[in-house]
C-alpha positions as CSV (number, residue, x, y, z in Angstrom):
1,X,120.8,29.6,130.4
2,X,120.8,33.4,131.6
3,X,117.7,35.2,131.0
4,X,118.1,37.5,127.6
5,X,115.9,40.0,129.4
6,X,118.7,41.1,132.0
7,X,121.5,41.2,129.4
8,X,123.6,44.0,130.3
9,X,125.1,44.0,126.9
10,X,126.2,47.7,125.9
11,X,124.1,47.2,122.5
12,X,120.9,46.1,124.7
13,X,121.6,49.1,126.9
14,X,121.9,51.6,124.0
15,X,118.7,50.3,122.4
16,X,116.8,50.5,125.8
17,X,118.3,54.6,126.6
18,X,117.2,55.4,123.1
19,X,113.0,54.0,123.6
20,X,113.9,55.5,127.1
21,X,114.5,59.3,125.1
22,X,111.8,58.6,122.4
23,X,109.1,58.2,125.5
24,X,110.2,61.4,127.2
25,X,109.9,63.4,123.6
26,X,107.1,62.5,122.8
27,X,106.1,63.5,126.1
28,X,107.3,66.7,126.4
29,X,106.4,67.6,122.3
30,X,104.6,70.6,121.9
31,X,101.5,69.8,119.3
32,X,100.5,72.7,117.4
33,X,97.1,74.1,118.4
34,X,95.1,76.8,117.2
35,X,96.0,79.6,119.2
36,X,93.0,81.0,121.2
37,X,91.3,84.5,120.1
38,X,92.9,87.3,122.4
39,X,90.7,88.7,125.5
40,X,92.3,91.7,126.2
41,X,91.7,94.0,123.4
42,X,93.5,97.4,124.1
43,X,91.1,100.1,125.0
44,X,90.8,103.1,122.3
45,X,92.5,106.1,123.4
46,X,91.8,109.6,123.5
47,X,94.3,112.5,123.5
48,X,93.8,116.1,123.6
49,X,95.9,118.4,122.0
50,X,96.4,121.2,124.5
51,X,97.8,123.9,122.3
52,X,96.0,127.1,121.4
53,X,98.1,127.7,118.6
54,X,101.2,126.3,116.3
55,X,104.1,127.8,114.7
56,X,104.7,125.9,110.9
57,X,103.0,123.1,109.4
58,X,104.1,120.1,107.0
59,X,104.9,122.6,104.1
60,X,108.2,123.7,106.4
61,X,109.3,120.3,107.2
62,X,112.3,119.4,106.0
63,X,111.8,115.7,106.5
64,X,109.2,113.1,106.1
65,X,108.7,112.2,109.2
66,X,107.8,115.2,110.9
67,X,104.4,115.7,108.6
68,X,103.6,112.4,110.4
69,X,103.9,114.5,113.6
70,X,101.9,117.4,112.2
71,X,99.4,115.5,111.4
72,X,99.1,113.4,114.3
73,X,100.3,115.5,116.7
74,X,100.9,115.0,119.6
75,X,101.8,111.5,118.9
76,X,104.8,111.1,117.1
77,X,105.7,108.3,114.5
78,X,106.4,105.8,116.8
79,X,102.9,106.5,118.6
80,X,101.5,106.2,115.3
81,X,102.6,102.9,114.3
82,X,102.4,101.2,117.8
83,X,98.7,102.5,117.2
84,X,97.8,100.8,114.1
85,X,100.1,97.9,115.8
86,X,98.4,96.6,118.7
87,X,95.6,98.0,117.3
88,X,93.5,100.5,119.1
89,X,91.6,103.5,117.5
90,X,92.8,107.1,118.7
91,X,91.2,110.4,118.4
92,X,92.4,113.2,119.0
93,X,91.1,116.5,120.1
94,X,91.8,120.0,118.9
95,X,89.3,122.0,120.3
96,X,91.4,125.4,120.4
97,X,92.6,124.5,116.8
98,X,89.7,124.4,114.3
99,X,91.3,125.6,111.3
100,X,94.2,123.0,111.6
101,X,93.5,120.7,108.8
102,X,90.8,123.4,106.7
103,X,93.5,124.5,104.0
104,X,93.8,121.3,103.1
105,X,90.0,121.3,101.5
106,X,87.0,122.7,101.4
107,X,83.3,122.2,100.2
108,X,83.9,125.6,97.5
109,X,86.9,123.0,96.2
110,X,84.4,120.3,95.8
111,X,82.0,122.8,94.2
112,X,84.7,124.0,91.9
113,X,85.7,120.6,90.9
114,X,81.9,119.8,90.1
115,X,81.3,122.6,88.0
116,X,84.6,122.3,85.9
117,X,82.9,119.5,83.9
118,X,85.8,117.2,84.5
119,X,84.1,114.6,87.7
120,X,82.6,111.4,86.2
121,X,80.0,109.1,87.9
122,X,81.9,106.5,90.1
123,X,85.2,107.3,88.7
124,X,85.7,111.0,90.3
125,X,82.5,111.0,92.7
126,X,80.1,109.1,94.1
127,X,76.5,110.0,95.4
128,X,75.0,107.9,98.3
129,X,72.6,107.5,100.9
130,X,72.2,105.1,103.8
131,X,68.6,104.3,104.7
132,X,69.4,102.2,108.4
133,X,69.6,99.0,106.5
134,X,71.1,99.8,103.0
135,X,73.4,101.6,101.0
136,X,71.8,103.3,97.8
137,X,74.0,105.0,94.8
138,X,72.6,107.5,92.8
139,X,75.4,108.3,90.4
140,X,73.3,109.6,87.8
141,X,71.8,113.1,86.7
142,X,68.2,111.3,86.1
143,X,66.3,114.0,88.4
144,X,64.2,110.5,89.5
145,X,63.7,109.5,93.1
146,X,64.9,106.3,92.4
147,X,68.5,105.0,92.8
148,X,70.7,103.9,90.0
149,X,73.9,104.4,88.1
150,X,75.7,105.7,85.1
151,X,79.7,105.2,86.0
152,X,81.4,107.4,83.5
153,X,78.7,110.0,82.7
154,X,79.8,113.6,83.4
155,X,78.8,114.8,86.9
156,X,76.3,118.3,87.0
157,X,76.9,120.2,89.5
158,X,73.2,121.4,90.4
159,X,72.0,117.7,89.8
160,X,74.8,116.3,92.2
161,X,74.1,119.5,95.3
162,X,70.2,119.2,95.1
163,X,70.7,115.4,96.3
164,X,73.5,116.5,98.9
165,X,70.7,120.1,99.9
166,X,67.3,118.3,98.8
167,X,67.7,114.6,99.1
168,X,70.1,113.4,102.3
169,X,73.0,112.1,100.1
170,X,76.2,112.8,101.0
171,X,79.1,113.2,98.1
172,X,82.1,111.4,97.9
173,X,85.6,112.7,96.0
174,X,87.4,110.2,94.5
175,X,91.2,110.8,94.8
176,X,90.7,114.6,95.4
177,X,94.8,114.5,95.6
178,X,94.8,114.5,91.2
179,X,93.0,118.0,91.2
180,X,94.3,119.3,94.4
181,X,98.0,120.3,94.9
182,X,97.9,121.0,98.6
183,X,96.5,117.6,99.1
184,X,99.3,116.5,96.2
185,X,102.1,118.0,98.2
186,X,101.1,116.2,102.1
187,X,100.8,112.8,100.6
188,X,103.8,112.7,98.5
189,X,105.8,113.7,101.8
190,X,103.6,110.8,103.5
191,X,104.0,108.3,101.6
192,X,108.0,108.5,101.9
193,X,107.3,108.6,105.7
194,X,105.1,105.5,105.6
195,X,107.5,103.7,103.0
196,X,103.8,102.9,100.9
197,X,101.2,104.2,98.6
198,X,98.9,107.3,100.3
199,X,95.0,107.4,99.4
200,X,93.0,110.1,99.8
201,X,89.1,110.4,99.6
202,X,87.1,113.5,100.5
203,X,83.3,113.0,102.2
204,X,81.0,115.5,102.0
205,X,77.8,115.2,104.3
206,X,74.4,116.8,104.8
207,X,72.9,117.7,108.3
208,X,71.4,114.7,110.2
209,X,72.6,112.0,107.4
210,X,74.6,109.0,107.0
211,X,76.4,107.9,103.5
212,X,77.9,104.1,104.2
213,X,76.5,101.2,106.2
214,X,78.8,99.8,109.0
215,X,82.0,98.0,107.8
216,X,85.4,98.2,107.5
217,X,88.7,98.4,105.3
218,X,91.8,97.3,104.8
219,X,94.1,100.3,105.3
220,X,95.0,102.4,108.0
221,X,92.6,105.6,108.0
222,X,93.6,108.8,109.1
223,X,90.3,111.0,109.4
224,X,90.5,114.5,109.2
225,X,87.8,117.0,109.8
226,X,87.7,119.9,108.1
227,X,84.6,121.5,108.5
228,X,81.2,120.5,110.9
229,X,80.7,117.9,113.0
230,X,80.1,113.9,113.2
231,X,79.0,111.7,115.5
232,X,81.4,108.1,114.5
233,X,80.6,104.4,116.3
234,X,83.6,102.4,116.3
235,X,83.3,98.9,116.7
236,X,86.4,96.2,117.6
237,X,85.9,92.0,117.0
238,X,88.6,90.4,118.8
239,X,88.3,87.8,116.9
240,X,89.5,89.5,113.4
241,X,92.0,92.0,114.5
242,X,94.0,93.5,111.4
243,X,92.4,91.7,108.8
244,X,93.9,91.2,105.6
245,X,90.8,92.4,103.3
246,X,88.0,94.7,103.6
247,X,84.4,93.8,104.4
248,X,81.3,96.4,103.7
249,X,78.0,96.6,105.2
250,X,77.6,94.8,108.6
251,X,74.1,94.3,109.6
252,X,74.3,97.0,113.0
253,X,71.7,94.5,114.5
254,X,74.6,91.8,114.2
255,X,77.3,94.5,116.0
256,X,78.4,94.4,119.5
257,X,78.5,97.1,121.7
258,X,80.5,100.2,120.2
259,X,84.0,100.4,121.7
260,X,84.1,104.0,121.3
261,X,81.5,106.9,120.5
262,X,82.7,109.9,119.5
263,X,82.4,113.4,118.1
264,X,84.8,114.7,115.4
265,X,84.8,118.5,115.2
266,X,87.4,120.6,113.2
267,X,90.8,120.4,113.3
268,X,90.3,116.5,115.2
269,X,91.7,113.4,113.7
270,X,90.7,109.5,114.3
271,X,92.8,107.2,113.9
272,X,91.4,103.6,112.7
273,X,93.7,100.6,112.4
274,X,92.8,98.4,109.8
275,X,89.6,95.9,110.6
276,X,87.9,99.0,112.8
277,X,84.5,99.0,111.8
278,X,82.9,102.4,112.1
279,X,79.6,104.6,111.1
280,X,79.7,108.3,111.1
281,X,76.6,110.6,111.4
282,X,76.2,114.2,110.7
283,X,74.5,116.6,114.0
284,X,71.4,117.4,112.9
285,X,72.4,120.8,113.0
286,X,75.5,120.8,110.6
287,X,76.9,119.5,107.7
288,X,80.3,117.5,107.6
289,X,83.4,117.4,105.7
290,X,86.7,115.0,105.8
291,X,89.0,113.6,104.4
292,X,90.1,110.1,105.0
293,X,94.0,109.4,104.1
294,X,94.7,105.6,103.9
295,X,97.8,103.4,104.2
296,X,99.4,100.0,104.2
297,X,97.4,98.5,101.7
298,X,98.8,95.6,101.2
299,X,101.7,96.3,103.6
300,X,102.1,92.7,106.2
301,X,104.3,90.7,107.4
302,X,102.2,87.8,105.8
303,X,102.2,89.5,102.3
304,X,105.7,89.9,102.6
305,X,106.6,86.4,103.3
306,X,103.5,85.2,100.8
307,X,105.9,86.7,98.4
308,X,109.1,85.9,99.5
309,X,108.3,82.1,100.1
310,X,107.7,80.7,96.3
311,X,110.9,81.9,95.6
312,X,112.7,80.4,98.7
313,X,111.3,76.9,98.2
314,X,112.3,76.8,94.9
315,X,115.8,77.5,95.3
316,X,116.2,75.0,98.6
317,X,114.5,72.6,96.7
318,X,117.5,72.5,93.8
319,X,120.1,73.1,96.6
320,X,118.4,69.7,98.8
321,X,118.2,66.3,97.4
322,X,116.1,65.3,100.6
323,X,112.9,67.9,99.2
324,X,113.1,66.1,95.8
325,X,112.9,62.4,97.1
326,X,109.0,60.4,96.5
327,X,107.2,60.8,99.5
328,X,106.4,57.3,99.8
329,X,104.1,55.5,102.8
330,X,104.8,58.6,104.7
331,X,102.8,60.9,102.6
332,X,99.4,58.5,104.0
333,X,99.9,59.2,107.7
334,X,99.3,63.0,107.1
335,X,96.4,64.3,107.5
336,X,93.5,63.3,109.7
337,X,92.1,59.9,107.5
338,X,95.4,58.2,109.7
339,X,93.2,58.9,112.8
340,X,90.0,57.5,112.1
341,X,92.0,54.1,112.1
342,X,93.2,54.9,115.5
343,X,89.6,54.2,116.8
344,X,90.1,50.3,116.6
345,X,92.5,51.1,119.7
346,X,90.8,52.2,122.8
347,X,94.1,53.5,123.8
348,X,94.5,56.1,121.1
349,X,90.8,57.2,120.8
350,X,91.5,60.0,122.1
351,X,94.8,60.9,120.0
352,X,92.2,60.3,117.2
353,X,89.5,62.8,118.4
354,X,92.3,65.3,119.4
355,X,93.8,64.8,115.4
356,X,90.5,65.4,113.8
357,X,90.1,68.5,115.7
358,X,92.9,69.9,114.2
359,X,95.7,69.3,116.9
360,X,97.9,68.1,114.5
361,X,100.7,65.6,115.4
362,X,103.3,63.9,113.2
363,X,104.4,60.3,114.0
364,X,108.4,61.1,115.8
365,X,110.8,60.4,113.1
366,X,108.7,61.9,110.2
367,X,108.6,65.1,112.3
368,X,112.4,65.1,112.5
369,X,112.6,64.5,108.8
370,X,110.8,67.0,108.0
371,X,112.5,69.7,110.5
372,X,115.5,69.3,108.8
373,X,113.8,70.1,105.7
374,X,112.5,72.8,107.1
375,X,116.1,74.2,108.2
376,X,117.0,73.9,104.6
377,X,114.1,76.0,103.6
378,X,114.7,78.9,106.3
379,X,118.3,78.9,105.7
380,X,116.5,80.4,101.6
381,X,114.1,82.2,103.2
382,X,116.1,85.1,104.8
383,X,117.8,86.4,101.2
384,X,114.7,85.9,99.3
385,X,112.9,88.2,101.8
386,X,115.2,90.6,101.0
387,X,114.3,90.2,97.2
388,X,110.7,90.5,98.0
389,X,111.1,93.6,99.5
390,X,112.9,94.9,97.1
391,X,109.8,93.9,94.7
392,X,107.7,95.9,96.7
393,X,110.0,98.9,96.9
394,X,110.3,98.9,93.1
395,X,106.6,98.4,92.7
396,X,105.8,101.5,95.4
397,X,108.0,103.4,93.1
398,X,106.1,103.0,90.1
399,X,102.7,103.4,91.8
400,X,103.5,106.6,94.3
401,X,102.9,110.3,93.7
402,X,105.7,112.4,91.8
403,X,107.4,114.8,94.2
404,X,105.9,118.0,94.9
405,X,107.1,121.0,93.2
406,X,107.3,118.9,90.2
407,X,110.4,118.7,88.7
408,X,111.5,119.3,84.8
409,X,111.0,116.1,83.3
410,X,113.8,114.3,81.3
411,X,114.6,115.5,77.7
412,X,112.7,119.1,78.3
413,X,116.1,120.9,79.7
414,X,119.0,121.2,76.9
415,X,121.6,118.5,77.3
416,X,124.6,120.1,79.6
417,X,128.3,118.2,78.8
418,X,129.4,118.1,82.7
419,X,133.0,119.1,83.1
420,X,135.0,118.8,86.5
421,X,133.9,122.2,87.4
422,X,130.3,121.2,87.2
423,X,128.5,121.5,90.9
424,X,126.0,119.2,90.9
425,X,122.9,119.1,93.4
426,X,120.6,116.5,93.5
427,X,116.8,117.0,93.4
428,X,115.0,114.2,94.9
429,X,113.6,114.7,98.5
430,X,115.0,112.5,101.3
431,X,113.2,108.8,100.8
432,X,112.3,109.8,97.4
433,X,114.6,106.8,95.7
434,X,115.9,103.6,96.5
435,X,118.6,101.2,95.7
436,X,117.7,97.6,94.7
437,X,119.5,94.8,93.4
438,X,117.7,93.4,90.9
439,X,120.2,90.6,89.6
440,X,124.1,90.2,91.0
441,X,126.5,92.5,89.9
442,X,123.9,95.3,89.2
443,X,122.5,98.1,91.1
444,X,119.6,99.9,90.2
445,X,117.9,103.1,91.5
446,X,114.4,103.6,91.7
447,X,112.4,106.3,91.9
448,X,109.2,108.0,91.3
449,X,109.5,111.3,90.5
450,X,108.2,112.1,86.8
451,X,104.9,109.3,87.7
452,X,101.3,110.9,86.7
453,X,99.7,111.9,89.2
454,X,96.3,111.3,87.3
455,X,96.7,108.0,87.6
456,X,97.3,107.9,91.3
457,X,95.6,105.4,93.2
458,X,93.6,103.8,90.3
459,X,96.1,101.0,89.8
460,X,97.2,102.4,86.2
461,X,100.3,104.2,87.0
462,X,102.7,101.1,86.7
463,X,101.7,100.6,82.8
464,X,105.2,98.5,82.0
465,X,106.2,97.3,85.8
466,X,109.2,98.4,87.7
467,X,112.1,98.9,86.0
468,X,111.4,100.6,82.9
469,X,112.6,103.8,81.5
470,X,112.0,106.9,83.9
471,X,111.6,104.7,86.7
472,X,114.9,103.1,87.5
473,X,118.1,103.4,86.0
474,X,120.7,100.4,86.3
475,X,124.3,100.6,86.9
476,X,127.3,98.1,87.6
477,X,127.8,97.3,91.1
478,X,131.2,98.6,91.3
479,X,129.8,102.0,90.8
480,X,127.1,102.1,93.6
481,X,129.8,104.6,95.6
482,X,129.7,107.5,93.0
483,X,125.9,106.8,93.5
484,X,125.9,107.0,97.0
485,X,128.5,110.1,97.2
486,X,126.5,112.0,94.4
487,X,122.2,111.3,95.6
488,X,122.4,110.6,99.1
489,X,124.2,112.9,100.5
490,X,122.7,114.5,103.9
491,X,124.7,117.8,103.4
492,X,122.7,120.4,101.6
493,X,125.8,122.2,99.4
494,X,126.2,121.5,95.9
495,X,129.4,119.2,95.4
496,X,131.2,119.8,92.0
497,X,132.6,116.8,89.6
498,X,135.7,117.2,90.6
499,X,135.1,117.2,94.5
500,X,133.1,114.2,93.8
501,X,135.9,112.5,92.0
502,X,137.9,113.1,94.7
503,X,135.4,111.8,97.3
504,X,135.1,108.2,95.2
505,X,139.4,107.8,94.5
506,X,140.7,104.6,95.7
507,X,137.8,102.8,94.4
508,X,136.2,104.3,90.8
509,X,137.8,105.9,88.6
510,X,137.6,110.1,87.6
511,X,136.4,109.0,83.9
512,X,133.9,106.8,84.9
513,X,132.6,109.1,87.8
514,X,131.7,111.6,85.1
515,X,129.7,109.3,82.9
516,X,128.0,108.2,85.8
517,X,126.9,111.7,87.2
518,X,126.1,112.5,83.0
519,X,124.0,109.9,83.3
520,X,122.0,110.8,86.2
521,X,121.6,114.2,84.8
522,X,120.6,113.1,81.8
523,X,117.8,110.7,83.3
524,X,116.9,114.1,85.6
525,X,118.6,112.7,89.4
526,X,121.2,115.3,89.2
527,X,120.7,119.4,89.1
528,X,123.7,121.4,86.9
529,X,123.3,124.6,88.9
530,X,125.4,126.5,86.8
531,X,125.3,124.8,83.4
532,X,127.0,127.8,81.7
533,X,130.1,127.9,84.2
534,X,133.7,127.5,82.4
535,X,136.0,125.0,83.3
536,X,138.0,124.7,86.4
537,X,141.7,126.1,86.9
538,X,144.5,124.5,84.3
539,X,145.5,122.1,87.4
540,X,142.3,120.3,87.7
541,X,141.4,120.3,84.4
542,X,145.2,118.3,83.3
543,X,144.0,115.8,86.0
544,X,141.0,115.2,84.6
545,X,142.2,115.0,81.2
546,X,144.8,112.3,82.4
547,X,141.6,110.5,84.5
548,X,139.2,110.3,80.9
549,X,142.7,109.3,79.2
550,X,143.3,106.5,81.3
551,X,139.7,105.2,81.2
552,X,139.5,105.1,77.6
553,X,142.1,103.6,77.0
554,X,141.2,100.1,77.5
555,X,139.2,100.3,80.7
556,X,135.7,100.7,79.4
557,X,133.3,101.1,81.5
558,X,129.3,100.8,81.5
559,X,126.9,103.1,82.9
560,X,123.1,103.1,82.8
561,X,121.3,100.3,81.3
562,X,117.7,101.4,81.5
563,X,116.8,104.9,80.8
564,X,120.3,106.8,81.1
């Protein structure tokens, strides 16, 4: 009888080439292990800023982006964001332009503000003083030596400066950007550069002192000084690069070495990517003011996807039966209990040691399994990004700063009845709106231009969400063209209904252009520059009549849902 070990049988030979590929996978599988902490940390970096003097500033910029460059100058956007990237601190010198920053704020504007009546305890100011090894508040008008607080009690200007002259503490300004329109007007125009919310906080320091222990944040800070000088220790873990929250007072015996030691003076800037920790000083010999503008908040590539992947799950999960089947015996061999059974083996101790250490491995077909669950759950993923970033468009809308000059609000002009003579101009600054898609066959546009600007940055201003009235206005998708055509146009001339008619033919219809553009007037998108113009020649005016004709009669048509 012929030995059943050397069958050549195709069947045998199939079943021996396929343990034959499982050995070499296994082999050549890539386990998943923590990845190790990065060694080489890019160096801060130090530029000077060789010019001795500068025609313009950010009020003559005509688009976002170049009030990045002022105020960064001279790195450019890109430098700015490969910056907060990689991340490495930058400072930057300005020694022959003192007064670049100073019109932004002053200590007389923190002394004005004071004495108006208006700055509340821990609301609008803070008063503080770091002793080496705390951080003591005195946000109180008790003329006591003693720290304490009284968050909401009206601020008194002598009480508040004889701590600040008298007493070492330095004086904080909440959100200076409410009271101050210059600030107002720079971090409207940077927060449509930086596609997020702008904060603003203003530090005002006596000679030789120190307000906050050592820690750090979790924004992006820009620091500008304004007026005197500080001495800043910058500190980088390699370990925790761009964390995702803050962390406040570090124990400086527990620091490393500082990876940079500088001196700001007027008109310099420091940049800190998030997770810097940093200390500044006052000279013993002067007093210091800045302000710190913040960014990114909240603004990953993990926050993104946190909110993207709920969403995504769910929807793969209805579309694949294989995510809704019982786990069954497959659901024990997860985890690390499985290895401690591989001990009984000598020959997998130490697949056991390497599984409890957190070098996870699957068993071969279960890993397969599940990767073709996971291609079902990608092949989701990439539209509900989308949707999530929409979400955080909307919500940036209802949370940023109104334009700067304000603009009329709704309902406060009288009602002009557009005709196709009209010339229409639109009044939001470049990046100021944004189209989302909130469900299919809508479109909405979002904006922020009527928000109150007292709220900013206290987490109030988006009282209903996105998408209520003054916010965002929602249209059919068939008529995203005639919004396109009549708000984001680059050209700067005013376009008149009928040229804008024109522009949209082949695709909307010359009545239902006009109740779109009378609805973005109404909802104050769209400027009537001359509102008391007469109509247009007979010719145009027949055309149009034969255009409203045609879409009344039996080809209605909707226009704004929310707010128009």
């Amino acid at each position: 009888m012929e030995d059943p070990v050397l069958d050549t049988s195709p069947a045998l030979r199939k079943a021996f080439a396929c343990l034959r590929d499982k050995v070499q996978h296994n082999k050549n599988r890539k386990v998943w292990r923590p990845p190790p902490p990065p060694h080489n940390v890019t160096q801060p970096l130090a530029r000077a800023d060789a010019r001795s003097s500068f025609e313009g500033d950010w009020r003559s910029a005509t688009d976002p982006k170049d009030c990045v460059k002022w105020l960064a100058h001279p790195f450019d956007e890109d430098d700015v964001h490969r910056a907060l990237s990689k991340p490495y601190p930058v400072h930057i010198q300005r020694p022959n332009l003192p007064d670049y920053y100073s019109d932004l704020y002053s200590s007389k504007d923190i002394r004005a503000y004071l004495a108006s009546g208006q700055c509340q305890y821990s609301y609008n100011v803070d008063v503080v003083r770091y002793d080496g090894s705390k951080r003591m508040s005195y946000n109180m008008n008790d003329p006591g030596p003693r720290p304490g607080s009284a968050p909401g009690t009206p601020a008194k200007l002598g009480r508040v400066w004889k701590r600040f002259e008298k007493e070492g503490c330095s004086v904080r300004i909440l959100h200076p950007q409410q009271h101050c329109d210059k600030l107002w007007a720079l971090m409207s125009r940077l927060e449509t550069a930086f596609g997020c919310c702008v904060g603003c906080n203003a530090y005002l320091t006596p000679p030789g002192s120190q307000g906050f222990a050592p820690h750090y944040d979790d924004i992006d800070a820009f620091i500008l000084q304004l007026e005197g000088r500080k001495r800043w220790s910058l500190y980088v873990d390699p370990n925790n690069l761009l964390p995702l929250h803050n962390r406040a007072d570090f124990d400086r015996a527990s620091l490393p070495a500082p990876c940079m030691e500088v001196v700001l003076g007027p008109g310099d800037l420091l940049i800190l990517p998030r997770g810097t920790i940093h200390e500044g000083r006052s000279l013993p010999d002067t007093h210091s003011l800045h302000i710190t503008l913040s960014a990114n908040q909240g603004c990953s590539w993990a926050a993104l996807l946190q909110a993207a992947l709920p969403g995504a799950l769910q929807e793969a999960a209805q579309r694949t039966l294989a995510l809704r089947r019982p786990m069954g015996p497959d659901f024990r061999r997860l985890g690390c209990h499985t290895a401690l059974g591989w001990y009984a083996s000598a020959s997998y101790s130490h697949r056991a040691a390497s599984h409890i250490q957190g070098e996870w491995e699957l068993p071969g077909l279960l890993e397969r399994r599940l990767r073709r669950m996971f291609k079902h759950f990608t092949d989701a993923l990439w539209a509900h990004i989308h949707i999530a970033a929409e979400e955080q468009w909307e919500g940036f809308m209802a949370e940023r700063l109104p334009q700067y000059p304000p603009l009329p609000r709704p309902g406060s002009v009288p009602h002009t009845k557009l005709h196709p003579g009209s010339r229409l101009s639109p009044v939001a600054q470049p990046g100021a709106l944004r189209f989302t898609r909130p469900e299919p066959g809508v479109i909405r546009v979002v904006h922020g231009l009527f928000n109150d600007r007292a709220t900013h940055a206290r987490g109030e201003a988006a009282q209903e969400g996105a998408g209520t009235a003054g916010t965002a206005l929602d249209f059919e998708l068939r008529q995203a063209g005639v919004l396109a055509k009549a708000l984001l146009r680059k050209d700067p001339e005013a376009h008149s209904v009928a040229e804008i008619q024109a522009m949209c033919k082949g695709h909307t219809e010359g009545g239902e252009v006009l109740q779109v553009l009378q609805a973005l007037v109404a909802a104050g998108l769209l400027r009537v520059l001359d509102p008391g113009a007469q109509s247009p020649k007979p010719g145009r005016q027949k055309r149009a009549r034969r255009a409203d004709e045609g879409a009344a009669g039996g080809r209605r048509h909707g226009t704004g849902r929310a707010g128009a």
